[in-house]
C-alpha positions in Angstrom: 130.3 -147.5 212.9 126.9 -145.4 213.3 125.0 -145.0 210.4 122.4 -142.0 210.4 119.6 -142.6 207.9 117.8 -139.6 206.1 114.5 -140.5 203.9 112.9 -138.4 201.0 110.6 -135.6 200.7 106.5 -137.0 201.4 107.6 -140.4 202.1 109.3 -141.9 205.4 112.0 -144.3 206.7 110.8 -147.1 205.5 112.3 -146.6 201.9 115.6 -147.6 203.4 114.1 -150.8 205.0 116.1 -153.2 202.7 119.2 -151.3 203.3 119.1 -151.4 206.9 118.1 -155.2 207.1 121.3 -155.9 204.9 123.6 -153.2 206.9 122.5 -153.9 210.9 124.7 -156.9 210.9 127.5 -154.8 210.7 127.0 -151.1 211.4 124.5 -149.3 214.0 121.8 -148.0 211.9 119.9 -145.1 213.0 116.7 -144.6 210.4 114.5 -141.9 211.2 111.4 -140.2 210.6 111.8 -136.3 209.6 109.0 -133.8 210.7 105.6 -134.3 209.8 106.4 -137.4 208.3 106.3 -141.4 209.3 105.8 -141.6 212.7 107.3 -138.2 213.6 105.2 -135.3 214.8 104.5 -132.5 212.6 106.2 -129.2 212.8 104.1 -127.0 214.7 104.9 -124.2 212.7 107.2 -123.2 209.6 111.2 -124.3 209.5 114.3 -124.3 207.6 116.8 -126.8 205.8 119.2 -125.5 208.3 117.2 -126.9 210.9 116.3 -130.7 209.4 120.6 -130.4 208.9 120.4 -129.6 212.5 117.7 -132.5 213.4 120.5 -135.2 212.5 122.8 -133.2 215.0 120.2 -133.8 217.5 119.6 -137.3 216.9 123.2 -138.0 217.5 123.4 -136.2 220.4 120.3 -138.5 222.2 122.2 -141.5 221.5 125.6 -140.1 222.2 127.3 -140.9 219.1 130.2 -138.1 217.8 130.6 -139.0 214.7 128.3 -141.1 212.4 127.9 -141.9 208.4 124.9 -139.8 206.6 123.0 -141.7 204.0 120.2 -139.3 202.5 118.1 -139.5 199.4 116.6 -136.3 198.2 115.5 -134.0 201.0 117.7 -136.3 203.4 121.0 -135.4 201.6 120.1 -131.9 201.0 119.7 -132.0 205.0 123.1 -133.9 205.0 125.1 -131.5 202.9 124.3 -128.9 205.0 125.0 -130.7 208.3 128.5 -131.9 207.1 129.2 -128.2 205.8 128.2 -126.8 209.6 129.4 -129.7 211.3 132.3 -131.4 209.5 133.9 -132.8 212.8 130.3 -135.2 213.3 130.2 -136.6 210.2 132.8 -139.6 208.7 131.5 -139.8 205.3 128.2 -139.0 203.2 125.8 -141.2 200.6 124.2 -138.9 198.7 121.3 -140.5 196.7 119.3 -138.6 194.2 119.9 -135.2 195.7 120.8 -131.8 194.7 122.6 -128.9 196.3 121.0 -126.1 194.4 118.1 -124.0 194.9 114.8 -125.4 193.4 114.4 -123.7 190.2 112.2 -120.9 190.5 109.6 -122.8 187.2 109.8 -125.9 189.6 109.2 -123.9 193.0 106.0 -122.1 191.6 104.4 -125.5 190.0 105.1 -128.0 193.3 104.2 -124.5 195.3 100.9 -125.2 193.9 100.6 -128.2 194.2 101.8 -127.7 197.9 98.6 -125.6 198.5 96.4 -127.9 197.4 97.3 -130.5 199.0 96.7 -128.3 202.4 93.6 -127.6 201.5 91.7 -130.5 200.0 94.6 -133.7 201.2 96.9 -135.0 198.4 93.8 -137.0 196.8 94.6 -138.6 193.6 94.6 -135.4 191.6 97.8 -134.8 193.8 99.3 -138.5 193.6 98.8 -138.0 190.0 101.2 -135.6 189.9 103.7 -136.6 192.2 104.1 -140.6 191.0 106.4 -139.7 188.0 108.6 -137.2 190.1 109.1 -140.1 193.2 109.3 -143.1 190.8 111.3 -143.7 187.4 108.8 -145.4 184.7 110.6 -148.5 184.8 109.4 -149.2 188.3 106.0 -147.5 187.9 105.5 -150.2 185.5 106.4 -152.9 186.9 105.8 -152.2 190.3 102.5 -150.5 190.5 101.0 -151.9 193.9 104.3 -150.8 195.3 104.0 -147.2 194.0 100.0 -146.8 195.0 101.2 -148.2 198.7 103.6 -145.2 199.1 101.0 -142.9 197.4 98.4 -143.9 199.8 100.7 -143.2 202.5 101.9 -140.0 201.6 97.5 -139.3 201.7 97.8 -139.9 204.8 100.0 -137.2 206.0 98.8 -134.5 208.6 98.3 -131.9 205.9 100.2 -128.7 207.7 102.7 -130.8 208.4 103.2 -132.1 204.8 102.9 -128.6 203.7 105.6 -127.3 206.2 107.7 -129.9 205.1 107.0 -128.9 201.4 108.0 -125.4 201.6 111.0 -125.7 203.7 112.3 -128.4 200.5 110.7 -125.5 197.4 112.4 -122.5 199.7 116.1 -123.9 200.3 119.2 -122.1 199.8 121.6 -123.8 198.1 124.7 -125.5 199.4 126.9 -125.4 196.4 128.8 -122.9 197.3 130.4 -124.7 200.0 130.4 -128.1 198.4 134.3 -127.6 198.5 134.8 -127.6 201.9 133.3 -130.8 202.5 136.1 -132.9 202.8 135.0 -136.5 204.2 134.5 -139.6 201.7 131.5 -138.5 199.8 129.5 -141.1 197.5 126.5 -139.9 195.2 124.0 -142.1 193.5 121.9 -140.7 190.9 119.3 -142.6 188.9 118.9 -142.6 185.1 114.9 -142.0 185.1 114.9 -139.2 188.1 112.4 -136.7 186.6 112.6 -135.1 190.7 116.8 -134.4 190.5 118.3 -135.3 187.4 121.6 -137.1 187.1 123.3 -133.9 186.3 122.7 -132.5 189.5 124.1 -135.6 191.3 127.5 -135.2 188.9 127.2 -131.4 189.9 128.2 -132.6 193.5 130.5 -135.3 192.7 132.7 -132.8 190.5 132.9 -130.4 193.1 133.3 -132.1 196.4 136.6 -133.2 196.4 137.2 -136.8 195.9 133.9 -137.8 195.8 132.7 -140.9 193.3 129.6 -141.1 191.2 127.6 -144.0 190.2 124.7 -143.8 187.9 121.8 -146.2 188.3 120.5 -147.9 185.4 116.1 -147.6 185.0 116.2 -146.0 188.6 114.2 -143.0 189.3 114.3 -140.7 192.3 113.9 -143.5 195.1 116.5 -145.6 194.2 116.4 -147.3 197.2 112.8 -149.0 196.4 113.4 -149.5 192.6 116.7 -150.8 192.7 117.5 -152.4 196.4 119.8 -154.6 195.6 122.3 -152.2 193.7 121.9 -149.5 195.7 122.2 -151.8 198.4 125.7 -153.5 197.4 127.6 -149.8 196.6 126.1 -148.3 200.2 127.3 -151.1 201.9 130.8 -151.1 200.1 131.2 -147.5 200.4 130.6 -147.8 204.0 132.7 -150.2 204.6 135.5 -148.4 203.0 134.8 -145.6 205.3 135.1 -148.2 208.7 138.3 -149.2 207.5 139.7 -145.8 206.8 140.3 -145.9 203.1 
């Protein structure tokens, strides 16, 4: 079974790297870069969540896979909500990891707006990383792992700073999907973390108690990227999950 992988917001694919070297021994697993980010190019000029849904459409469509699994944390389930709403028919189930199907709140939107700005105009220097360490890591993790947390930073400086920006403003500017969160009707899984400052548990449990059928698991001193502070958890429920969906359950 394909398995389509969709990163967070300033960071790349490479936060699902122990997932996929767990889950290629048994499903095809398709991890990519989004726009302006990783290895991908940056968007030459302003775009939409509609379009990074759409991105995943196109993906499939190179390889000429139907039908695949979404995993997406943060900006890559928010992307994945709104493909499987467009394009139920593609998709044979969804992993939603610290993700919300709201509209930024409008506090939120003007303070990371800000922050957005700057970051175009001077690089996200450590005044920026500053900032954005306690939204992308729980405090668990930022203690314990701090080499790890100043890698990602140091990447995320790295960024092509339009294309960060873009990226940025199509996450702040989103509509919401939760409208529609009942017409989603495949096997739906949502992992939240206990220490996400970024999308609070309440927002994962928001999804799970509207799309029908889903399941929720809460991650114990786990912050927004789950899949770095807790791999081996997050791991073992992806991989069960997935294989629930392979054998039709």
């Amino acid at each position: 079974m394909p398995v389509l992988f969709g990163h967070s917001l300033l960071l790349d694919r490479r936060i699902f790297a122990a997932q996929v070297a767990d889950l290629e021994r048994d499903f095809r697993c398709i991890n990519i870069d989004f726009r302006g980010q990783g290895e991908s190019a940056p968007a030459p000029r302003g775009f939409a969540i509609s379009d990074q849904a759409e991105d995943y459409g196109k993906v499939l469509d190179h390889l000429g896979i139907e039908r695949a699994a979404i995993v997406g944390l943060s900006m890559g389930g928010m992307a994945g909500m709104h493909f499987a709403v467009a394009h139920p028919g593609r998709v044979r189930g969804l992993v939603l990891l610290n993700t919300s199907a709201d509209p930024e709140p409008a506090a939120v939107r003007a303070k990371e707006m800000a922050l957005a700005v700057t970051a175009r105009l001077f690089g996200a220097g450590r005044f920026i990383q500053k900032q954005v360490a306690p939204l992308m890591f729980g405090e668990r993790f930022r203690a314990e792992a701090p080499e790890v947390v100043n890698e990602w930073l140091q990447r995320m400086a790295s960024l092509d700073r339009k294309g960060l920006y873009r990226a940025v403003v199509m996450v702040l500017s989103r509509p919401g999907v939760g409208p529609r969160l009942a017409e989603i009707r495949m096997p739906t899984f949502v992992i939240a973390g206990d220490q996400d400052v970024a999308t609070p548990q309440h927002l994962g449990k928001r999804i799970a108690d509207t799309v029908p059928g889903a399941e929720l698991r809460i991650l114990p001193r786990t912050g927004h990227i789950s899949t770095v502070e807790s791999p081996e958890l997050t791991t073992k429920l992806i991989r069960t999950w997935l294989e629930r969906i392979a054998a039709g359950a």
